[in-house]
C-alpha positions as CSV (number, residue, x, y, z in Angstrom):
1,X,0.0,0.0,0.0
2,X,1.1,3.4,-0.8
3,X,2.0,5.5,2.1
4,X,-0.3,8.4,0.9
5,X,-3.0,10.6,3.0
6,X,-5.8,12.5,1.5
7,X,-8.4,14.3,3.1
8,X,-11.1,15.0,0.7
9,X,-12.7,18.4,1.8
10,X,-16.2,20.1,0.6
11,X,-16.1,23.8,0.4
12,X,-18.4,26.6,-0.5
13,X,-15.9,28.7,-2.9
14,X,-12.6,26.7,-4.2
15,X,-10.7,29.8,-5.4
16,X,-11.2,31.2,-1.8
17,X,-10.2,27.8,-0.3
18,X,-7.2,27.5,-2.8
19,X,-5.9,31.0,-2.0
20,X,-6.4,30.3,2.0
21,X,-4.4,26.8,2.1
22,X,-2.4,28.6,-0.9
23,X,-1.3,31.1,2.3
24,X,-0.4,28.6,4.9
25,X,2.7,27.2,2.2
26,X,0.2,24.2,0.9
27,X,0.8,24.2,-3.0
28,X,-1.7,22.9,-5.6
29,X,-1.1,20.2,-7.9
30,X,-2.6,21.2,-11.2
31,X,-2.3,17.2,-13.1
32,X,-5.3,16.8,-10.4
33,X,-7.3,19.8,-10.4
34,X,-10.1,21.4,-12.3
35,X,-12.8,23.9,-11.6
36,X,-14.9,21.4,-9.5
37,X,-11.3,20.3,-6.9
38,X,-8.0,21.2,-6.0
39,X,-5.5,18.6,-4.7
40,X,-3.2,20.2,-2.4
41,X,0.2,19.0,-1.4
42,X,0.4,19.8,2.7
43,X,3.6,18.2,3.5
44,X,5.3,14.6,2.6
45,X,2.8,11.8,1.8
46,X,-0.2,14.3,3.2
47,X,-2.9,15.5,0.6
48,X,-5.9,17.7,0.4
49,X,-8.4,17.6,-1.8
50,X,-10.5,20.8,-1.7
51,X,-13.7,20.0,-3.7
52,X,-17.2,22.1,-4.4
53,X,-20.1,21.0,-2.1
54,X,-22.0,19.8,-5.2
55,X,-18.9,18.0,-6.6
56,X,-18.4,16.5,-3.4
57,X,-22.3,15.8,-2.8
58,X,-22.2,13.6,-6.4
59,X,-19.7,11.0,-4.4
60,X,-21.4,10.7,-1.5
61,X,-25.1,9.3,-0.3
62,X,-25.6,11.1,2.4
63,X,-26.2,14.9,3.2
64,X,-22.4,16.9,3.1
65,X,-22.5,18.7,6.5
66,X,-22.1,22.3,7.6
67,X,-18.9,22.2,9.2
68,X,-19.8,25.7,10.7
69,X,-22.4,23.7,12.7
70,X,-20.8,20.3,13.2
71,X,-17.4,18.4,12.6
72,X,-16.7,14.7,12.3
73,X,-12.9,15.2,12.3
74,X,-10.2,17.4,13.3
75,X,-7.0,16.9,11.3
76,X,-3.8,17.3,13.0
77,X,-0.5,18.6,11.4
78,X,2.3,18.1,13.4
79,X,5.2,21.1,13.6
80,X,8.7,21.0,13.5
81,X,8.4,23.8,16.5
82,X,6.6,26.2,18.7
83,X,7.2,29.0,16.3
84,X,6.1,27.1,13.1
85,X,2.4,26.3,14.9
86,X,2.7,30.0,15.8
87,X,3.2,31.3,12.3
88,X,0.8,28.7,10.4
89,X,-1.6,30.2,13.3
90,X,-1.0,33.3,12.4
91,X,-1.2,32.9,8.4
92,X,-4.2,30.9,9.2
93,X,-6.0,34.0,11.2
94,X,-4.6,36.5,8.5
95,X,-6.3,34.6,5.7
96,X,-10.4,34.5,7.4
97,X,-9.8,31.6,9.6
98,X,-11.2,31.8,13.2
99,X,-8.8,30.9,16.3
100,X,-11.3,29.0,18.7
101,X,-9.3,29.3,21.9
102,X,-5.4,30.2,22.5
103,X,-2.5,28.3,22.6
104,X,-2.3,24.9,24.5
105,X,1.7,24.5,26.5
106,X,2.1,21.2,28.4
107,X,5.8,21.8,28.8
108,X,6.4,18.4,26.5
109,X,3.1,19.5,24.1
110,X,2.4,23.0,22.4
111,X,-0.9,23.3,20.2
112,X,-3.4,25.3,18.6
113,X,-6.4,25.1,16.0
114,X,-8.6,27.0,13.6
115,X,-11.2,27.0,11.5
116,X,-10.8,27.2,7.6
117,X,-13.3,29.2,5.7
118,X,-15.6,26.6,5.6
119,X,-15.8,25.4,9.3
120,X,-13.2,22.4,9.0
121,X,-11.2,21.9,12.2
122,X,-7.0,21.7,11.9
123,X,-4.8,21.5,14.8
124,X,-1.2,22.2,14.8
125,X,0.9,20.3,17.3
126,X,5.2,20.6,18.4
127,X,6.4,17.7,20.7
128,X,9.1,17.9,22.4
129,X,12.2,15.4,20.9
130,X,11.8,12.2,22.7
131,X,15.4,11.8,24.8
């Protein structure tokens, strides 16, 4: 099996999406994009692909849900350091995103989340080096 991630995403306007994930250093990969999804390179084997609502909706059998009003996941990034969570926090904030609560420090842990444009939860996380 491939070692290969991809979190398939339903949002309201892809160009805004695009230029908000575009912001946080993600980069699109235009051999599997169109006007209907983006796939977006996050980091390593770890994919997003930002699709319309009724694009997404046509794969699916089941409602697609506001994410403003309910979540089913949170996706977790891990950082190379407390600054890099601060600074994708801060791109993150810049670019519409909303900051539900400050940064977590449990000495060994340091995190923080938003929300995208569309209601999706992401949480950044540094951990200290294992000795």
């Amino acid at each position: 099996m491939k070692q290969e991630i991809i979190f398939n995403l339903p949002v309201k306007n892809l160009d805004k999406s695009k230029a908000f994930f575009t912001a946080l250093g993600f980069s699109t990969n235009p051999q599997y994009s169109n006007e209907q999804a983006a796939f977006m390179d996050i980091v390593g084997g770890v994919h997003i692909m930002l699709m319309t609502e009724g694009f997404f909706q046509s794969l699916i059998n089941k409602p697609v849900i506001n994410a403003t009003e309910a979540n089913e996941v949170i996706i977790c990034l891990m950082c190379d350091s407390r600054e890099e969570v601060d600074s994708l926090i801060a791109k993150a904030a810049a670019g519409g995103a909303r900051i539900p609560h400050p940064p977590e420090d449990h000495g060994f842990m340091y995190d923080q989340g938003f929300e995208d444009l569309d209601g999706h939860l992401w949480n950044l996380v540094w951990t200290a080096p294992q000795h």
